[in-house]
Every structure is written in structure tokens, then in C-alpha cells.
TILUM-546138 format. One record per atom (N, C-alpha, C, O, CB): atom name; y, x, z; residue number from 1. Coordinates in steps of 0.2 Angstrom, whole numbers, m for minus. Atoms other than C-alpha are relative to their C-alpha. Glycine has a CB too. Example, Ala and Ser with C-alpha at 12.3 -4.5 7.8 and 13.67 -1.06 7.14 Angstrom:
2
> atom,py,px,pz,nr
> N,m6,4,0,1;
> CA,m22,62,39,1;
> C,6,4,0,1;
> O,5,9,3,1;
> CB,0,m5,6,1;
> N,m6,m4,m1,2;
> CA,m5,68,36,2;
> C,5,m4,3,2;
> O,11,m1,4,2;
> CB,2,2,m7,2;
! end
This chain:
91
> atom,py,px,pz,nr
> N,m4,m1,m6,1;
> CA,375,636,421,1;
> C,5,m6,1,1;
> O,9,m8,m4,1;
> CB,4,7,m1,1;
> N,m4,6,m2,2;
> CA,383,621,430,2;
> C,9,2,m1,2;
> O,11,8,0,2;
> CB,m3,m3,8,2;
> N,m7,m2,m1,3;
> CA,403,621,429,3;
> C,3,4,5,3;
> O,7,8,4,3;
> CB,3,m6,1,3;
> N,0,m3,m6,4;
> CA,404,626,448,4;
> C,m2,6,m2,4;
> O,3,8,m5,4;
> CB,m3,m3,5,4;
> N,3,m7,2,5;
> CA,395,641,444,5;
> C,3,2,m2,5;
> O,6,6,2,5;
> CB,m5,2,m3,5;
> N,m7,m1,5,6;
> CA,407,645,430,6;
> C,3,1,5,6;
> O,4,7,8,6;
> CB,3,m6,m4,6;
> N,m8,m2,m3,7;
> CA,422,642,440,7;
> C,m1,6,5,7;
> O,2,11,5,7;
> CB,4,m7,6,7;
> N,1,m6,m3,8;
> CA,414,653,453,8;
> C,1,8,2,8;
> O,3,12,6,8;
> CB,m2,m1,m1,8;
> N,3,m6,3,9;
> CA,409,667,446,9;
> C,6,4,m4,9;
> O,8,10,m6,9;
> CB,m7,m2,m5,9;
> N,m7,m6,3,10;
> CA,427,670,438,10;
> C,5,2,4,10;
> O,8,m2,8,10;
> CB,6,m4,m7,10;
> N,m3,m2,m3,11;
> CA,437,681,444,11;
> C,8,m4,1,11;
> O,12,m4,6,11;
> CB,m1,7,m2,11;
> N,m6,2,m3,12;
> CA,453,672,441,12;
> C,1,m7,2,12;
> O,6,m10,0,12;
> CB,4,2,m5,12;
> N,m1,5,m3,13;
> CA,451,657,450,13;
> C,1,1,8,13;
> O,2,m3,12,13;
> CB,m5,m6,m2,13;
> N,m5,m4,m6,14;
> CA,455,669,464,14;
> C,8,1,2,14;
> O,11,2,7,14;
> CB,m2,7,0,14;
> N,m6,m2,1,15;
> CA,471,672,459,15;
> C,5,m7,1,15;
> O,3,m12,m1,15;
> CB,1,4,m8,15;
> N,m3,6,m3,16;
> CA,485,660,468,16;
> C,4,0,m7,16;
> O,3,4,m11,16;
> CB,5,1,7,16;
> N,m4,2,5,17;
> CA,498,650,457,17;
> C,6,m3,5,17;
> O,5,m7,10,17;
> CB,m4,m6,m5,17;
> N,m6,5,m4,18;
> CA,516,642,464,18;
> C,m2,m6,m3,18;
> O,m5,m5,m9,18;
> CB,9,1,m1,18;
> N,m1,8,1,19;
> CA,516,624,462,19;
> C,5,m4,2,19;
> O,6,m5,8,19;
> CB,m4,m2,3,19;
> N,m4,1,0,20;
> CA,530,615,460,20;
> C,3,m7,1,20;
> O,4,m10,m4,20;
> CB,3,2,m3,20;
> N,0,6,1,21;
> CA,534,598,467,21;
> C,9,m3,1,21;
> O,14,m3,5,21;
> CB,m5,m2,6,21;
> N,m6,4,2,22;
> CA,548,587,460,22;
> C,2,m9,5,22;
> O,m1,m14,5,22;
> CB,m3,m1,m8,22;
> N,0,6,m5,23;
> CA,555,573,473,23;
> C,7,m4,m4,23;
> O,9,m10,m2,23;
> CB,3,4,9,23;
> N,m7,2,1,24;
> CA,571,570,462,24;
> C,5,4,m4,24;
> O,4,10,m5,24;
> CB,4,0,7,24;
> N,m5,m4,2,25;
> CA,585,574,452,25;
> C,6,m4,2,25;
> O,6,m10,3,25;
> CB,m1,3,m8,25;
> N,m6,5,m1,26;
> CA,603,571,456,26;
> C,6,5,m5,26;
> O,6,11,m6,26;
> CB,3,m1,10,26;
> N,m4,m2,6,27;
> CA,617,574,443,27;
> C,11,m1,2,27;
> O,15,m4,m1,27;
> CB,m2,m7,m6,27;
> N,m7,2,m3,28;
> CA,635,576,454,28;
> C,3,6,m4,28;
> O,2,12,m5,28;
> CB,0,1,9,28;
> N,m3,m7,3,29;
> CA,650,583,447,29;
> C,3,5,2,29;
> O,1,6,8,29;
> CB,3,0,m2,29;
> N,m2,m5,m4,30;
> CA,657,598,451,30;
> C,4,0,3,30;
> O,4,5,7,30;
> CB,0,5,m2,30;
> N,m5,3,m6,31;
> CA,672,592,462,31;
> C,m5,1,4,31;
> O,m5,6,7,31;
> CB,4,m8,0,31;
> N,4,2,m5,32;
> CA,656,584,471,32;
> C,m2,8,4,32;
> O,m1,9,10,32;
> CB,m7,m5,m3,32;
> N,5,m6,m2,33;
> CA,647,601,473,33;
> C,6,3,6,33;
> O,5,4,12,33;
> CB,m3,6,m8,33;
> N,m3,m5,m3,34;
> CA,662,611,478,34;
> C,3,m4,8,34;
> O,5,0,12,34;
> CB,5,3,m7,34;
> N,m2,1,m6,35;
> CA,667,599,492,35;
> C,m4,m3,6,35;
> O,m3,m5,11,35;
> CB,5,m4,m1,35;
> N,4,m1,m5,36;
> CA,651,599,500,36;
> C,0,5,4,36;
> O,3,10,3,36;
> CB,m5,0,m2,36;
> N,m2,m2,m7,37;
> CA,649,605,518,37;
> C,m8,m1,4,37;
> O,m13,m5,2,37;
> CB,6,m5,4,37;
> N,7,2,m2,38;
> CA,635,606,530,38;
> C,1,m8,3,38;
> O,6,m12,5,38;
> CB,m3,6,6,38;
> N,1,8,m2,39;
> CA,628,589,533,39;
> C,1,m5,m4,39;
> O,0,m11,m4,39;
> CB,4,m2,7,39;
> N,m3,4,7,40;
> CA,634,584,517,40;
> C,m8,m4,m3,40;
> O,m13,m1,0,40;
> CB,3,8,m9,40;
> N,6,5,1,41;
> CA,619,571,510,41;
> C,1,0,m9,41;
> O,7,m3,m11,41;
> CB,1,m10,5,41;
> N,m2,2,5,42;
> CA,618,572,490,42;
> C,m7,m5,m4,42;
> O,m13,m2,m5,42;
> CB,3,6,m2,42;
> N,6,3,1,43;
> CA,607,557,483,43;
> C,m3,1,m6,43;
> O,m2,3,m12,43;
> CB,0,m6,1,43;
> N,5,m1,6,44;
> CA,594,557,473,44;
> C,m1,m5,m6,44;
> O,1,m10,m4,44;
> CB,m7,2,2,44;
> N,2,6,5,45;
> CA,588,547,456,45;
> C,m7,m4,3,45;
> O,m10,m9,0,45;
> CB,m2,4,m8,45;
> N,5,5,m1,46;
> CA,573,541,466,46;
> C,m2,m1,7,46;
> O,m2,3,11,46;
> CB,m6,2,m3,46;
> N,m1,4,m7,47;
> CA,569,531,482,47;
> C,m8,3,4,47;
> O,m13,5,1,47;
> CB,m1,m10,m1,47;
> N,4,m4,m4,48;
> CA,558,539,497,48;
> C,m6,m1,0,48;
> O,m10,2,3,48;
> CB,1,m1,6,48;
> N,9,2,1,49;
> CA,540,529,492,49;
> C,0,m1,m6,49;
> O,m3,m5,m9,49;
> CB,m4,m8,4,49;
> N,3,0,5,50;
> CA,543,534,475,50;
> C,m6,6,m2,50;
> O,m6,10,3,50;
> CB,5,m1,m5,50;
> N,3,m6,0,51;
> CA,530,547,466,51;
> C,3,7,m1,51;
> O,9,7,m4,51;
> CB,m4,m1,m2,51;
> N,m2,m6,1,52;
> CA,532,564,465,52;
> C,m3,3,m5,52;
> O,m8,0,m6,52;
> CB,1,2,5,52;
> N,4,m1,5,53;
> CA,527,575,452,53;
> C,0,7,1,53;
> O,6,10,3,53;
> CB,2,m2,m6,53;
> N,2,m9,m2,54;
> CA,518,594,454,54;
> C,m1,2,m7,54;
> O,m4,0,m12,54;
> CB,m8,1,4,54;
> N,0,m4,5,55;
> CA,521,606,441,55;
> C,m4,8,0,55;
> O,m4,11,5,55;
> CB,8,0,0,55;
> N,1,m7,2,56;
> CA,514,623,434,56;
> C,4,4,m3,56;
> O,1,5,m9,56;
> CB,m4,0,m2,56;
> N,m5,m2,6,57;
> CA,528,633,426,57;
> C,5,m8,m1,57;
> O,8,m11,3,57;
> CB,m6,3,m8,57;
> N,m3,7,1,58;
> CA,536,617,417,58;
> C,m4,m5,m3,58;
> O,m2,m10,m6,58;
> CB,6,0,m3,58;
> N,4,6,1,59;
> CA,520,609,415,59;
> C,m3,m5,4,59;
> O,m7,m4,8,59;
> CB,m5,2,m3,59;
> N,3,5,m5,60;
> CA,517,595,424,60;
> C,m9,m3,0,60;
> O,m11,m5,m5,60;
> CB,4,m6,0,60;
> N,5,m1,m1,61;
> CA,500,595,430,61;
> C,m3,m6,3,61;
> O,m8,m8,2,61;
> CB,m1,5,3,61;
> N,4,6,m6,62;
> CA,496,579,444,62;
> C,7,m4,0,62;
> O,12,m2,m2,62;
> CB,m4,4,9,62;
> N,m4,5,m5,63;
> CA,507,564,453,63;
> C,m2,m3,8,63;
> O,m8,m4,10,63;
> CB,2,m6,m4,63;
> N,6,2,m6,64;
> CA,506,559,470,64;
> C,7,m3,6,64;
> O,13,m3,5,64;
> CB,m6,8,4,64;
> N,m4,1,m3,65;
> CA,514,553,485,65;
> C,m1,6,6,65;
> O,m6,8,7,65;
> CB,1,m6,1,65;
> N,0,m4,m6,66;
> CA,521,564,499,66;
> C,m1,m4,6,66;
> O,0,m10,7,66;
> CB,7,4,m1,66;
> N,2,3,m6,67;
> CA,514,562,517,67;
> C,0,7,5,67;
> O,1,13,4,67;
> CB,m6,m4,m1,67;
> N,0,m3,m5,68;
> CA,514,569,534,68;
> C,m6,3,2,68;
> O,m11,0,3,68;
> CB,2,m4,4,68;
> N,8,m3,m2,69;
> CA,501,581,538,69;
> C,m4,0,9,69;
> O,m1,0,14,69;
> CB,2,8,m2,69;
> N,2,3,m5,70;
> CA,490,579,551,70;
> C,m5,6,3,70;
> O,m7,11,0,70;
> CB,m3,m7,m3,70;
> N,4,m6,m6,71;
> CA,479,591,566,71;
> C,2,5,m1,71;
> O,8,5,2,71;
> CB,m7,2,m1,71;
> N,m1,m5,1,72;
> CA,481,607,562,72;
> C,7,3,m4,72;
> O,9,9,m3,72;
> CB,m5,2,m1,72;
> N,m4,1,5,73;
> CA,495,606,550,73;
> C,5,m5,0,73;
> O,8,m7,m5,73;
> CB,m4,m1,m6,73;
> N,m3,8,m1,74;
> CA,504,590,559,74;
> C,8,4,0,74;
> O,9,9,2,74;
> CB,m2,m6,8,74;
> N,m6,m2,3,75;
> CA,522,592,554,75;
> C,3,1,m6,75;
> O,9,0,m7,75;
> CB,1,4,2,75;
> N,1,m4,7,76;
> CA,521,599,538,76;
> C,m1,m5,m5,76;
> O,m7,m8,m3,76;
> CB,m5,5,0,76;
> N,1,2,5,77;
> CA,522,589,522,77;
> C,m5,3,m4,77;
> O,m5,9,m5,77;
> CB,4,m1,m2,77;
> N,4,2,4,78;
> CA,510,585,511,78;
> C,0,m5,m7,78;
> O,4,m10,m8,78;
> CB,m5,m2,4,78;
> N,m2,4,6,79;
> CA,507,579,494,79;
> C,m9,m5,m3,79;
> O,m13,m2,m6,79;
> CB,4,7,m7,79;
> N,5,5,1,80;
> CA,492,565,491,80;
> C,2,0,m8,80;
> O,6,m2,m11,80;
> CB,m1,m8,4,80;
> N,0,3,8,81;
> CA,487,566,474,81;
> C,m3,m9,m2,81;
> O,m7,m13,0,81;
> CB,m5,5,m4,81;
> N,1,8,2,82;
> CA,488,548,465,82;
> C,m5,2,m8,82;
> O,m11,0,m9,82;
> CB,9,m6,m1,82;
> N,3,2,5,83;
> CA,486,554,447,83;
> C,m1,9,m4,83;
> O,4,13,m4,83;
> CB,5,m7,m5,83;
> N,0,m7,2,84;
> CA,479,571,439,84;
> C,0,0,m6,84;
> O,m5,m3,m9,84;
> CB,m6,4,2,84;
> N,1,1,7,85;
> CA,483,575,422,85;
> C,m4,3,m5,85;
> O,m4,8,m7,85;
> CB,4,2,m2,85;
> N,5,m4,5,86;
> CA,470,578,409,86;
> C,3,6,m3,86;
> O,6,5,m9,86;
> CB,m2,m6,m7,86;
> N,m4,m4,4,87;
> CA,477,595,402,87;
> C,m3,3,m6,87;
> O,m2,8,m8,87;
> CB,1,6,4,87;
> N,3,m2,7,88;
> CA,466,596,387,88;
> C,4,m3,m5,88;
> O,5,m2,m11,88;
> CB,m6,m2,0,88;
> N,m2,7,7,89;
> CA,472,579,380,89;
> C,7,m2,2,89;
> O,10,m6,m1,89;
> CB,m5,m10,0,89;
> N,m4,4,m1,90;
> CA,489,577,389,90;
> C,0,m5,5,90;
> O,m4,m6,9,90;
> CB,2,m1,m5,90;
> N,m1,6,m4,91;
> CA,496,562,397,91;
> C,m5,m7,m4,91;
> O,m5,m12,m2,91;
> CB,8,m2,2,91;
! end
């Protein structure tokens, strides 16, 4: 039985998962927090064409860059995978 078939044929590759994509972390102090307001801008540790990283739980799974979605779906971000993580052997 080919792989496909496999995946197929199991029931739980029906079953959805969240997925969690990481754009940034920022580390302000709490003065900062508490004198935010709407329209307040707080920046991040990484620049707008860096990558991003998709998680499962707190395993990270893939990297990629985010993009604009297109036809049916224009508006709406997207995430291009660049690099998918082998989850057998790690990174």
C-alpha cells in the first residue's frame, strides 16, 4: 500500500489542527504596556520580509514567508512555505 493510501484510509487525517504562525516577539515594559492606546504601534524583534515560523502546539513544524492571497481568497494572508521540518530527525 502506497503512502497516499495510508494517509487516506486513516481516519484521523480528517481531524483539523490549529496552526500557529509566529511573526515576532516584542519585549516592552510594563510602563510601555500600560500606556498603550488605540493606534499605539508596538515593534517587533523582526523586519516585514523576514521569515515566519508555524507551529503545532510548541512544535515548530515549517518556515515561510507571509503573502497576499490571491482570487478567491484576495485579501487575506497567506503563509508560503520556504522550509518544512523533517519531524522524525528534527531540524
Amino acid at each position: 500500500m502506497t503512502e497516499a493510501a495510508t494517509h487516506s484510509s486513516n481516519p484521523f487525517t480528517q481531524v483539523p489542527i490549529e496552526i500557529t504562525i509566529s511573526v515576532g516577539k516584542a519585549r516592552p515594559m510594563v510602563r510601555d504596556l500600560l500606556r498603550m492606546k488605540r493606534d499605539s504601534v508596538m515593534p517587533l524583534d523582526s523586519r516585514v520580509d523576514d521569515p515566519v515560523e508555524l507551529y503545532v502546539g510548541d512544535k515548530l513544524i515549517a518556515r515561510g514567508e507571509l503573502t497576499e492571497m490571491q482570487g478567491e481568497h484576495a485579501g487575506q494572508l497567506g503563509v508560503r512555505l520556504t522550509e518544512v521540518i523533517d519531524l522524525q530527525n528534527g531540524l
